[in-house]
C-alpha positions in Angstrom: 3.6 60.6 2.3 4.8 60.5 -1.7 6.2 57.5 -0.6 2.7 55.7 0.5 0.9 57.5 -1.9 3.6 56.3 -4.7 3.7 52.6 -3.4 0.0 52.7 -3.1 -0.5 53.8 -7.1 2.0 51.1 -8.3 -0.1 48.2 -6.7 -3.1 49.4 -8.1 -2.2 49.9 -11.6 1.0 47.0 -11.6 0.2 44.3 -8.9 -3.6 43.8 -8.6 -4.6 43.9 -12.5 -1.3 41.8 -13.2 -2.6 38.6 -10.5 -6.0 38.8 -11.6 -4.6 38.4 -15.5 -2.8 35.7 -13.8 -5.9 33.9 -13.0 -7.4 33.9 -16.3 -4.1 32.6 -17.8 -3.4 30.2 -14.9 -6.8 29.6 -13.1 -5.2 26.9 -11.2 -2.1 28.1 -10.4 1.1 27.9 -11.9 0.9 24.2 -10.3 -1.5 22.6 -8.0 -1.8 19.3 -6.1 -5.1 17.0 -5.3 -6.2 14.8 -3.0 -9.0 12.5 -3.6 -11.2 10.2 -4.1 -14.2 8.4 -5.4 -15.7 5.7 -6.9 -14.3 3.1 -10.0 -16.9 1.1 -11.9 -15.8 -1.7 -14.0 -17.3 -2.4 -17.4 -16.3 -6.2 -18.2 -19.2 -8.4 -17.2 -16.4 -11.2 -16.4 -15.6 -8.9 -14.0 -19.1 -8.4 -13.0 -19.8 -12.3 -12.3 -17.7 -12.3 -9.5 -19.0 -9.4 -8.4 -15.8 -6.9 -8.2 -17.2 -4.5 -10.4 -17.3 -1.5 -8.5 -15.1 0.1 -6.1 -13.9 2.9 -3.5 -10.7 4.4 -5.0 -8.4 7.1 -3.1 -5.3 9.2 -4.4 -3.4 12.5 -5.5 -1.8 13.9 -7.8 0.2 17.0 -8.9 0.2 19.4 -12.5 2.6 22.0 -13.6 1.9 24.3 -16.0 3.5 24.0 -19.4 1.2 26.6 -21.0 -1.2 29.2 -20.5 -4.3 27.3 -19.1 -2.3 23.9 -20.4 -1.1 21.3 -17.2 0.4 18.6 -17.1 0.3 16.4 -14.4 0.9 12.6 -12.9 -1.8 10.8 -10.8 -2.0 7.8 -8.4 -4.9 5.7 -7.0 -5.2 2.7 -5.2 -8.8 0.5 -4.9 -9.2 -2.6 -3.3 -12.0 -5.1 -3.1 -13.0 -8.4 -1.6 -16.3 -10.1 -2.4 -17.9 -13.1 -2.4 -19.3 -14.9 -5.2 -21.5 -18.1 -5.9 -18.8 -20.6 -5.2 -16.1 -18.8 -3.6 -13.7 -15.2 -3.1 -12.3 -13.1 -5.1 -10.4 -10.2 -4.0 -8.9 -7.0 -6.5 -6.3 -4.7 -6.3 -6.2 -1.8 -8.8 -3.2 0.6 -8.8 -3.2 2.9 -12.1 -0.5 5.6 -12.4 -1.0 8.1 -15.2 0.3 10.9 -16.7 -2.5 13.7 -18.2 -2.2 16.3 -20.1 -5.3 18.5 -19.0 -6.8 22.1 -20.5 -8.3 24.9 -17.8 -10.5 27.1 -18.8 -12.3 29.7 -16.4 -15.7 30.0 -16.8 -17.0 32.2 -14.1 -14.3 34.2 -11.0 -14.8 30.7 -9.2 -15.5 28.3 -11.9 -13.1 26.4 -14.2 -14.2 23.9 -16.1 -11.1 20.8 -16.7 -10.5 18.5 -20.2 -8.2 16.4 -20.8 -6.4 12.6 -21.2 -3.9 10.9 -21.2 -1.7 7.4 -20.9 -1.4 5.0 -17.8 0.5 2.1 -16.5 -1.9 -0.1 -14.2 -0.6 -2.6 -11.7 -4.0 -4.7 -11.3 -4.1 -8.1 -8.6 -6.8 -10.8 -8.8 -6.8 -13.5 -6.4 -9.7 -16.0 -7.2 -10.3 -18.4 -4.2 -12.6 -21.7 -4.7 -11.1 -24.8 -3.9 -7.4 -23.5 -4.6 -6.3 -20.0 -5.4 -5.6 -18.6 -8.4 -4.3 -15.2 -8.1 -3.0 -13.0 -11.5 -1.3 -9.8 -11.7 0.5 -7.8 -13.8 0.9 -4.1 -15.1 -1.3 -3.0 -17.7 -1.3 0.0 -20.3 -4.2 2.0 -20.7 -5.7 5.5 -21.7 -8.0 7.8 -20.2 -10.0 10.7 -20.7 -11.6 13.4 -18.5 -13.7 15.9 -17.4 -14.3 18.2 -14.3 -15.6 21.3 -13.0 -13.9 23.1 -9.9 -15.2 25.9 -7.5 -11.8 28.2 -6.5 -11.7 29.5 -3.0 -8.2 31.4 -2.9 -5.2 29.4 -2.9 -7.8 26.0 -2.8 -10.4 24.6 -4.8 -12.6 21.9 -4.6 -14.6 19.7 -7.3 -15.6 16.5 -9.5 -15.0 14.6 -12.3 -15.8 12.0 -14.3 -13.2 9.5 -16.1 -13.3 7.0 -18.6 -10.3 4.8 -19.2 -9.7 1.4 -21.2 -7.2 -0.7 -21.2 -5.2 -3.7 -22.3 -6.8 -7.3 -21.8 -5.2 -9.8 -18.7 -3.2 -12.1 -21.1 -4.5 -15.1 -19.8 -8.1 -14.5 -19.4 -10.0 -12.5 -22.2 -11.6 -9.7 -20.1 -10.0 -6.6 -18.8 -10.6 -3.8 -16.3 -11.5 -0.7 -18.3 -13.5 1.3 -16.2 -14.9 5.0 -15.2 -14.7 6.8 -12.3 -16.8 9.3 -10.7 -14.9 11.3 -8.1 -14.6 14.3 -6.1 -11.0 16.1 -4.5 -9.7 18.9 -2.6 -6.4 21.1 -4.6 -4.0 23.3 -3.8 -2.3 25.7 -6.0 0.9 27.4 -5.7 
């Protein structure tokens, strides 16, 4: 009976205060992973005339902890997008890979509340079809910043955010594909 009574006493005073402090310091987790997905809007009007200025974008990503309520994490999307414009085709693939460094703050119990930005590497394909085809490719650098609100249930959490990125112009053509994105994920912390 000391025993229970004993074991009982050290997770009430050690264990339960200690996890909670653990949320406020790490309110998502010593690392987490997301899965998501949205939409990407482009800002270039080039990019707008042949009418590949918006798309559906999906993609994940993971962040470890480096400090208290500081991750920092690598992300991957994909888009793709085929229209058709006065005159012909034109299909896009977008493909940026980034690596963010990203402050958590804990509003509420469930609420934290995400800033942060960093630098990217974007594989981006154009394929222009009229009477040929033209197609251009090629990897681009960039930077991005963010924010986002997420709602923790547990050892998950679900939310949005919003992102702005720019980025370097297609060397021969003198528009680019800076863009934001609106999106919304599902995450997992560990």
């Amino acid at each position: 009976m000391k025993r229970t009574a004993c074991a009982f006493i050290f997770l009430i005073v050690f264990v339960f205060p200690g996890s909670s402090f653990a949320d406020s310091v790490f309110p998502l987790g010593y690392s987490h992973i997301i899965i998501g997905g949205g939409n990407v809007y482009f800002t270039n009007s080039d990019v707008d005339d042949l009418e590949l200025d918006d798309a559906n974008f999906f993609g994940g990503s993971m962040y470890v902890s480096l400090a208290p309520k500081v991750y920092l994490g690598g992300e991957y999307h994909r888009a793709e997008k085929e229209s058709r414009f006065l005159g012909g085709k034109a299909e896009l693939e977008f493909n940026p890979i980034e690596i963010n460094l990203k402050y958590s703050q804990l509003v509420n119990d469930y609420l934290v509340l995400n800033l942060g930005g960093g630098i990217s590497r974007t594989f981006i394909e154009e394929k222009i079809t009229t009477v040929g085809s033209v197609t251009k490719d090629g990897w681009f650098h960039g930077v991005q910043l963010f924010a986002g609100v997420d709602v923790l249930f547990d050892n998950t959490f679900v939310g949005f955010y919003f992102k702005w990125q720019t980025m370097d112009d297609f060397t021969c053509t003198s528009y680019d594909y800076s863009n934001f994105r609106l999106g919304a994920h599902v995450g997992f912390t560990f």
